[in-house]
C-alpha positions as CSV (number, residue, x, y, z in Angstrom):
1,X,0.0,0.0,0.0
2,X,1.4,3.3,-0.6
3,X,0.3,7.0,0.6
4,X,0.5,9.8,-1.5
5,X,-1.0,13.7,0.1
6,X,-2.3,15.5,-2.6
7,X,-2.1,19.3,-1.7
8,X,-3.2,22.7,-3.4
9,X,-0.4,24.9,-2.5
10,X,3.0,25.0,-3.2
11,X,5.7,23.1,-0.9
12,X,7.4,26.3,0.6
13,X,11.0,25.5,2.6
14,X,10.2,26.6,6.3
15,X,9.8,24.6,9.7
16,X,6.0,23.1,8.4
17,X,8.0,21.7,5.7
18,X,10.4,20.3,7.8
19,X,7.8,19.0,10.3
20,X,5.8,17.5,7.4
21,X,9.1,15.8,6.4
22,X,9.8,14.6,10.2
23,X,6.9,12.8,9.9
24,X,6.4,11.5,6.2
25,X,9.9,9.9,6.3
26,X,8.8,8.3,9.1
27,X,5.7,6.5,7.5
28,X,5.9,3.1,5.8
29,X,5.9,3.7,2.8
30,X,6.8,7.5,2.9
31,X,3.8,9.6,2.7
32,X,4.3,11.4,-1.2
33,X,3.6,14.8,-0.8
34,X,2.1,16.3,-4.2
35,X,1.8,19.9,-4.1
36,X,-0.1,21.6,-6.8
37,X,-0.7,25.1,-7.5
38,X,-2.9,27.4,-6.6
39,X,-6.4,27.9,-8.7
40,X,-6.7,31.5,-10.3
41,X,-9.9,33.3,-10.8
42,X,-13.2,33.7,-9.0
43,X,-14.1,31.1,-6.0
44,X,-16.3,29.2,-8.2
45,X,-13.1,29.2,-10.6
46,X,-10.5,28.3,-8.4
47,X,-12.6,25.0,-7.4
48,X,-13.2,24.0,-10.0
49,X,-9.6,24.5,-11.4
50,X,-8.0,22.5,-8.6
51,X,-10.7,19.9,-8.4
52,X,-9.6,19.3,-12.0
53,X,-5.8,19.4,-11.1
54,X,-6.4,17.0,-8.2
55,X,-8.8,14.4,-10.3
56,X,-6.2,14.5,-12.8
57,X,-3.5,13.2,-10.7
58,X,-5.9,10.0,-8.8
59,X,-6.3,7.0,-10.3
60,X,-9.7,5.0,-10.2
61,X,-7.7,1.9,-8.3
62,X,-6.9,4.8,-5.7
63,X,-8.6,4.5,-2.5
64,X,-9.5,8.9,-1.5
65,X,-9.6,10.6,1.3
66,X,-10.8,13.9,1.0
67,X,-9.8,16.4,3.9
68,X,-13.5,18.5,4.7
69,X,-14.2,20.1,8.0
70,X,-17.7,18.5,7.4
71,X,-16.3,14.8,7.4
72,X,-16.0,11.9,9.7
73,X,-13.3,13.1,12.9
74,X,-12.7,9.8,14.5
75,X,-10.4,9.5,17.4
76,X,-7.0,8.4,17.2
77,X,-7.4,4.8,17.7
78,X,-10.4,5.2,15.3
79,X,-7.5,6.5,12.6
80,X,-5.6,3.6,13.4
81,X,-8.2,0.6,13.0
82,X,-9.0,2.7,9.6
83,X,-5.3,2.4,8.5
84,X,-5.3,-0.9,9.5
85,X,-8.4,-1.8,6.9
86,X,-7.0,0.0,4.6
87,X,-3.8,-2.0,4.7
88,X,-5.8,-5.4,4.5
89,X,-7.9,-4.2,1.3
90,X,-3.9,-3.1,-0.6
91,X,-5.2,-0.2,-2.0
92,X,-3.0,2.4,-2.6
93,X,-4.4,5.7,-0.2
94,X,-4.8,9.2,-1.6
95,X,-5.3,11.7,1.0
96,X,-6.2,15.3,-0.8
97,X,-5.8,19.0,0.8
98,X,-7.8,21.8,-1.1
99,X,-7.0,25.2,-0.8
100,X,-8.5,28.4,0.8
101,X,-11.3,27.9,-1.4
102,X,-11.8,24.0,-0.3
103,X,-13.0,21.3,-2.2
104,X,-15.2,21.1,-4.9
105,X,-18.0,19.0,-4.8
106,X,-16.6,16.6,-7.3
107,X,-13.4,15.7,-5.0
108,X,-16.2,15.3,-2.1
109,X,-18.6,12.7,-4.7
110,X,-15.2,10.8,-5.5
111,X,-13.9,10.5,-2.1
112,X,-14.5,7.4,-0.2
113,X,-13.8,8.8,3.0
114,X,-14.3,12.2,3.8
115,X,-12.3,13.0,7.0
116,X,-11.8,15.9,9.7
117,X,-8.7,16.8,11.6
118,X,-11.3,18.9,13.7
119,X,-13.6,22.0,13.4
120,X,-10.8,24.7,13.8
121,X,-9.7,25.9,10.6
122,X,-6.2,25.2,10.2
123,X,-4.0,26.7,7.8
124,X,-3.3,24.3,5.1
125,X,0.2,23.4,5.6
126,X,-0.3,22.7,9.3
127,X,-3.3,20.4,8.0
128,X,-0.1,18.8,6.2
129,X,1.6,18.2,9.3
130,X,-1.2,16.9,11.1
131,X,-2.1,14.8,8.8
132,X,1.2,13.1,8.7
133,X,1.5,13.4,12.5
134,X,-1.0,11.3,13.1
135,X,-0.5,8.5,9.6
136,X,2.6,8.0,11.7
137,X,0.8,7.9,15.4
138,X,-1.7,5.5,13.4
139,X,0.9,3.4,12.2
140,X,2.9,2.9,15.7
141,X,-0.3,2.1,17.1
142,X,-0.5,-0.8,14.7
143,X,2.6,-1.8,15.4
144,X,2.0,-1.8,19.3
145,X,4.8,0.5,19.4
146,X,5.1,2.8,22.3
147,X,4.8,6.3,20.5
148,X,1.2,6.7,21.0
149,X,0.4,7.2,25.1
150,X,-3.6,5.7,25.1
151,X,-3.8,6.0,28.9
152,X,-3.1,9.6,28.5
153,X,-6.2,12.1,28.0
Protein backbone atom coordinates (compact mmCIF):
# COMPACT_ATOMS: atom_id res chain seq x y z
CA UNK A 1 0.00 0.00 0.00
CA UNK A 2 1.35 3.33 -0.60
CA UNK A 3 0.29 6.96 0.57
CA UNK A 4 0.52 9.80 -1.49
CA UNK A 5 -0.97 13.66 0.14
CA UNK A 6 -2.31 15.52 -2.64
CA UNK A 7 -2.10 19.26 -1.66
CA UNK A 8 -3.22 22.66 -3.41
CA UNK A 9 -0.41 24.92 -2.51
CA UNK A 10 3.00 25.02 -3.18
CA UNK A 11 5.71 23.07 -0.93
CA UNK A 12 7.43 26.27 0.56
CA UNK A 13 10.99 25.55 2.55
CA UNK A 14 10.22 26.64 6.27
CA UNK A 15 9.76 24.62 9.71
CA UNK A 16 6.04 23.09 8.40
CA UNK A 17 8.02 21.68 5.73
CA UNK A 18 10.35 20.34 7.77
CA UNK A 19 7.83 19.00 10.33
CA UNK A 20 5.80 17.49 7.39
CA UNK A 21 9.08 15.85 6.37
CA UNK A 22 9.77 14.60 10.17
CA UNK A 23 6.92 12.75 9.86
CA UNK A 24 6.38 11.54 6.18
CA UNK A 25 9.85 9.88 6.34
CA UNK A 26 8.77 8.30 9.14
CA UNK A 27 5.72 6.47 7.52
CA UNK A 28 5.86 3.10 5.82
CA UNK A 29 5.94 3.72 2.82
CA UNK A 30 6.85 7.46 2.86
CA UNK A 31 3.84 9.59 2.74
CA UNK A 32 4.35 11.38 -1.15
CA UNK A 33 3.58 14.76 -0.83
CA UNK A 34 2.13 16.34 -4.22
CA UNK A 35 1.84 19.90 -4.09
CA UNK A 36 -0.12 21.57 -6.79
CA UNK A 37 -0.69 25.11 -7.53
CA UNK A 38 -2.85 27.37 -6.59
CA UNK A 39 -6.39 27.93 -8.73
CA UNK A 40 -6.67 31.47 -10.27
CA UNK A 41 -9.91 33.25 -10.78
CA UNK A 42 -13.21 33.66 -8.97
CA UNK A 43 -14.07 31.14 -6.03
CA UNK A 44 -16.25 29.20 -8.20
CA UNK A 45 -13.12 29.15 -10.59
CA UNK A 46 -10.51 28.35 -8.45
CA UNK A 47 -12.56 24.98 -7.43
CA UNK A 48 -13.24 24.03 -9.98
CA UNK A 49 -9.56 24.52 -11.36
CA UNK A 50 -8.03 22.49 -8.55
CA UNK A 51 -10.68 19.93 -8.42
CA UNK A 52 -9.59 19.25 -12.02
CA UNK A 53 -5.76 19.44 -11.10
CA UNK A 54 -6.44 17.03 -8.16
CA UNK A 55 -8.80 14.39 -10.30
CA UNK A 56 -6.21 14.48 -12.83
CA UNK A 57 -3.50 13.20 -10.66
CA UNK A 58 -5.87 10.00 -8.80
CA UNK A 59 -6.27 7.04 -10.30
CA UNK A 60 -9.67 5.04 -10.17
CA UNK A 61 -7.69 1.89 -8.26
CA UNK A 62 -6.89 4.77 -5.65
CA UNK A 63 -8.63 4.49 -2.48
CA UNK A 64 -9.53 8.86 -1.50
CA UNK A 65 -9.64 10.65 1.27
CA UNK A 66 -10.82 13.88 0.99
CA UNK A 67 -9.80 16.45 3.91
CA UNK A 68 -13.47 18.46 4.72
CA UNK A 69 -14.19 20.11 8.00
CA UNK A 70 -17.66 18.45 7.38
CA UNK A 71 -16.31 14.85 7.38
CA UNK A 72 -16.02 11.89 9.65
CA UNK A 73 -13.33 13.13 12.88
CA UNK A 74 -12.74 9.77 14.54
CA UNK A 75 -10.42 9.48 17.38
CA UNK A 76 -6.95 8.36 17.19
CA UNK A 77 -7.38 4.84 17.72
CA UNK A 78 -10.40 5.22 15.28
CA UNK A 79 -7.45 6.54 12.59
CA UNK A 80 -5.58 3.62 13.43
CA UNK A 81 -8.25 0.63 12.97
CA UNK A 82 -8.97 2.67 9.59
CA UNK A 83 -5.28 2.45 8.48
CA UNK A 84 -5.31 -0.90 9.54
CA UNK A 85 -8.41 -1.85 6.92
CA UNK A 86 -6.99 -0.02 4.61
CA UNK A 87 -3.82 -2.04 4.65
CA UNK A 88 -5.79 -5.40 4.53
CA UNK A 89 -7.90 -4.20 1.35
CA UNK A 90 -3.94 -3.11 -0.57
CA UNK A 91 -5.18 -0.19 -2.03
CA UNK A 92 -2.96 2.44 -2.63
CA UNK A 93 -4.36 5.65 -0.18
CA UNK A 94 -4.84 9.20 -1.65
CA UNK A 95 -5.34 11.71 0.96
CA UNK A 96 -6.21 15.32 -0.78
CA UNK A 97 -5.82 18.99 0.84
CA UNK A 98 -7.80 21.82 -1.05
CA UNK A 99 -6.97 25.21 -0.84
CA UNK A 100 -8.46 28.38 0.78
CA UNK A 101 -11.28 27.89 -1.42
CA UNK A 102 -11.79 24.02 -0.33
CA UNK A 103 -12.96 21.26 -2.25
CA UNK A 104 -15.20 21.09 -4.94
CA UNK A 105 -17.99 18.96 -4.81
CA UNK A 106 -16.57 16.62 -7.28
CA UNK A 107 -13.38 15.72 -4.98
CA UNK A 108 -16.25 15.33 -2.08
CA UNK A 109 -18.57 12.69 -4.67
CA UNK A 110 -15.19 10.77 -5.45
CA UNK A 111 -13.91 10.48 -2.13
CA UNK A 112 -14.49 7.36 -0.22
CA UNK A 113 -13.77 8.80 2.98
CA UNK A 114 -14.34 12.18 3.83
CA UNK A 115 -12.25 13.02 7.04
CA UNK A 116 -11.78 15.86 9.68
CA UNK A 117 -8.67 16.83 11.64
CA UNK A 118 -11.30 18.87 13.75
CA UNK A 119 -13.57 22.05 13.40
CA UNK A 120 -10.84 24.73 13.82
CA UNK A 121 -9.65 25.87 10.62
CA UNK A 122 -6.20 25.18 10.22
CA UNK A 123 -4.03 26.68 7.84
CA UNK A 124 -3.28 24.33 5.14
CA UNK A 125 0.16 23.41 5.57
CA UNK A 126 -0.31 22.72 9.34
CA UNK A 127 -3.26 20.43 8.01
CA UNK A 128 -0.07 18.80 6.23
CA UNK A 129 1.56 18.17 9.27
CA UNK A 130 -1.20 16.85 11.08
CA UNK A 131 -2.11 14.77 8.83
CA UNK A 132 1.22 13.13 8.73
CA UNK A 133 1.51 13.36 12.48
CA UNK A 134 -1.01 11.29 13.08
CA UNK A 135 -0.47 8.53 9.62
CA UNK A 136 2.57 7.98 11.68
CA UNK A 137 0.78 7.85 15.39
CA UNK A 138 -1.70 5.47 13.41
CA UNK A 139 0.91 3.39 12.16
CA UNK A 140 2.88 2.90 15.67
CA UNK A 141 -0.34 2.08 17.14
CA UNK A 142 -0.50 -0.85 14.67
CA UNK A 143 2.57 -1.84 15.41
CA UNK A 144 2.04 -1.82 19.27
CA UNK A 145 4.78 0.55 19.39
CA UNK A 146 5.06 2.79 22.32
CA UNK A 147 4.77 6.31 20.46
CA UNK A 148 1.22 6.70 21.04
CA UNK A 149 0.38 7.17 25.09
CA UNK A 150 -3.61 5.74 25.10
CA UNK A 151 -3.78 6.00 28.90
CA UNK A 152 -3.08 9.65 28.48
CA UNK A 153 -6.25 12.07 28.00
Amino acid sequence: MRLSLLAIGRDRAGPESDLFNRYAVRINPRLELIALADGVGSPAEIKNREATALLGRIKPSHHVIALDSGGVAPDTLGLAAQMGQWREAGRDCAFIIGGAEGLAQSILDRADLVLSLGRLTLPHMLARVILAEQLYRAQSILAGHPYHRAGRP
